[in-house]
N, C-alpha and C positions, 0 to 999 in steps of 0.2 A: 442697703436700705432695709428696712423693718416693717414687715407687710401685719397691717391691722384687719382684720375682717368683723364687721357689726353682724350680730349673727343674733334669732331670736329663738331659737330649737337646736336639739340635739342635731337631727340633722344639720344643720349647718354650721357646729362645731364641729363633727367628724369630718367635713369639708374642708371646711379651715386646717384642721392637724392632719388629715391626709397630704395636703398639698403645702404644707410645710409653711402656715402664716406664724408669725412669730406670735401675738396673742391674738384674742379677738375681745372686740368689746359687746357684752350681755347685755340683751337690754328686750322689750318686750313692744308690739303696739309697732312695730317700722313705719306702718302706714299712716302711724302721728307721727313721725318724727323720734319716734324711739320713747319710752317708757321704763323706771325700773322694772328688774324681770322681778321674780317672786321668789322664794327662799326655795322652792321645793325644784324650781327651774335651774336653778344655780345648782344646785344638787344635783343635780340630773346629768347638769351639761362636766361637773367637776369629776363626777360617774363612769361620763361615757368616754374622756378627754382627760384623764388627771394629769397630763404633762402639759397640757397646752395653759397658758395663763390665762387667765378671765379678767376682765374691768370692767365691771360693773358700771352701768350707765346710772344717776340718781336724778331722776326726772319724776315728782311724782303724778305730774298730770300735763296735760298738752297745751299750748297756748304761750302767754309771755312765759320770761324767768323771774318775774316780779314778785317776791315770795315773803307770806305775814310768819309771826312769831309759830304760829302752829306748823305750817309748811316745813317752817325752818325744822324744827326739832321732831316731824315725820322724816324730813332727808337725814337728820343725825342717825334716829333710829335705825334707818336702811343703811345707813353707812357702817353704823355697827355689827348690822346681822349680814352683811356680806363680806365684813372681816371676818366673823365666826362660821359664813360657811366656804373660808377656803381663799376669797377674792383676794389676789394677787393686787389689785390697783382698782379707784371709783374714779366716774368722771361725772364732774360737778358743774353746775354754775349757778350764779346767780345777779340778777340786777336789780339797781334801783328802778325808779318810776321814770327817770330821765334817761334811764337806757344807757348807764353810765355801770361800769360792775359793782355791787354790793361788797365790795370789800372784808365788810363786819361778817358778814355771812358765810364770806371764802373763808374766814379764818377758824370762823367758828367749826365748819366743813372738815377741813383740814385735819382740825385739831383733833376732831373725831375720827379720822382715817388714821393716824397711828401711825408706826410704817407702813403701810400701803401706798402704794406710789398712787398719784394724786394727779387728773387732769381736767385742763379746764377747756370744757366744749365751747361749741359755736357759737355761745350765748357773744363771743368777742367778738363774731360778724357783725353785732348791732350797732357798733362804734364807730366813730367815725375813725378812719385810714389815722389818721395821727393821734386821736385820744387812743387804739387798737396799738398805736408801736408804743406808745406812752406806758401802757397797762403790762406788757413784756415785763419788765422789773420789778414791778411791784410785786407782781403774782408769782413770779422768783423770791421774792424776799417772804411772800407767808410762804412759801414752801411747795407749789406749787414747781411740778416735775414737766408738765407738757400742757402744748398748746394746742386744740383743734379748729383750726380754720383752716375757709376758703380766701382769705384776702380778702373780707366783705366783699367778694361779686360771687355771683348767682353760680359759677362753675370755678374752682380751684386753679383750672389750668390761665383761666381768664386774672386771677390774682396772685400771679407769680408776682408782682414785682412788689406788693403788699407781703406777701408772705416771706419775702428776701429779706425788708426792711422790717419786721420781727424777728427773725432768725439773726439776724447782726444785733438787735439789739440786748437778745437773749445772752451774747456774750456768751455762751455756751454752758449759763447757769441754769437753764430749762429747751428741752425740746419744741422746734413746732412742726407739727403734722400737717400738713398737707389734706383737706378734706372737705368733702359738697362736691358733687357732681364731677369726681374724678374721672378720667379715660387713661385708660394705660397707657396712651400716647404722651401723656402728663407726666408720667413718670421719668423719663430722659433728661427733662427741664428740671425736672425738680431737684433731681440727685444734680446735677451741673449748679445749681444753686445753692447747694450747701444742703438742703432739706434730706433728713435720711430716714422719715417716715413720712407714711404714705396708710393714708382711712378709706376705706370705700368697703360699700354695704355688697355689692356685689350681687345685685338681686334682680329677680325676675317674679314677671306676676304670672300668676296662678288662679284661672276664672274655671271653677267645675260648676257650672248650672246643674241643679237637678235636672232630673229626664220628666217631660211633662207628662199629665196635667199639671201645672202650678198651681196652690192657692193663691186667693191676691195678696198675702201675709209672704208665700216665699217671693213671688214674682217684683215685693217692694223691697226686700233683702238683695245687698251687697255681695255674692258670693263669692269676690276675690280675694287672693293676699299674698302679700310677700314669700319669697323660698329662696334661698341660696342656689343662687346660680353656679352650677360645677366648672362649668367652658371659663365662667372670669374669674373666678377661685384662679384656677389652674393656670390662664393667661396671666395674670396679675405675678402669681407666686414666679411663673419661669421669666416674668420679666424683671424684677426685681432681683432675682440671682442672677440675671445677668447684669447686672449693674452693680453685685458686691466687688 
């Protein structure tokens, strides 16, 4: 299997290549849902990591994937500037207003990715179970390399049999991953199903309150956020070589 790590710092690229993920996906904001990172971010992580691959997440903001003519061609732009700075592979999506995939937009997408290997996130949860096996082929025909889903349910391992019946239909012309609310216990089933990638953010939260007095300014601030967790790095990668 082929261990992915969603990873938003340096630190948790050197997590990921320490413990031997085969790429990770860049992306910034976890705590949306993931965000494109920033060019100087990519830099950093291509810096501190130059053999690990990168795939850039292109998300330019949080909320649906229902995206106008400008959106569109801010994701071309970022799709471009993280060919140039090094991105191995972007992961895209995009949908209509009916929550059906944007088609016109993947290809447009695509076409601006180059060689870059090309993946289409979880925007294909939002489908329904059979318009999701339906969409398999198509997104193989513009060119489209991988799939990220949970099975539309709520945790990946709960949508094995959704994720089976993509991967058959895939016909072995595109990948699908396995991803949402992974458990390495998920792993076992998945490799027995055919699936030979596997996404998981691998994160732990991280609350450092300042030390009082607080103003009422910090005392209304969020002080938490996401960090790459090292224990499921580490769990994840030695489970997954056990499984090659």
């Amino acid at each position: 299997m082929h261990l992915e790590i969603a990873v938003q710092d340096v630190p948790g690229a050197h997590l990921a290549g320490a413990h031997g993920a085969d790429r990770i996906e860049l992306c910034c904001g976890l705590q949306l849902g993931g965000l494109t990172p920033s060019q100087g971010l990519l830099n950093s992580v291509r810096a501190a990591e130059p053999a690990l691959p990168v795939h850039a997440l292109i998300r330019p903001r949080p909320g649906d994937y229902v995206y106008d003519a400008a959106a569109l061609a801010l994701m071309v732009a970022e799709i471009k500037a993280m060919a140039d700075g090094g991105a191995a592979g972007v992961v895209i999506g995009a949908l209509t207003s009916g929550d059906t995939i944007d088609y016109a937009a993947v290809e447009t997408m695509v076409a601006a990715a180059g060689t870059m290997h090309v993946t289409f996130h979880r925007a294909v949860d939002h489908l329904s179970l059979d318009d999701a096996v339906a969409a398999v082929p198509h997104l193989a025909d513009l060119g489209v390399s991988r799939i990220l889903s949970s099975g539309g349910a709520a945790r990946a391992g709960q949508g094995l049999a959704q994720l089976t019946a993509m991967h058959q239909a895939a016909g072995g012309r595109l990948a699908v991953m396995a991803g949402g609310g992974v458990e390495i216990s998920d792993f076992a089933p998945f490799h027995a199903a055919g699936l030979r990638d596997v996404h998981l953010s691998a994160k732990r939260v991280v609350n450092q309150v300042p030390p009082a007095p607080l103003t009422e300014s910090a005392l209304a601030e969020d002080h938490s956020y996401f960090a790459t967790d090292e224990s499921v790095v580490e769990l994840a990668a030695g489970t997954v070589a056990a499984l090659a």
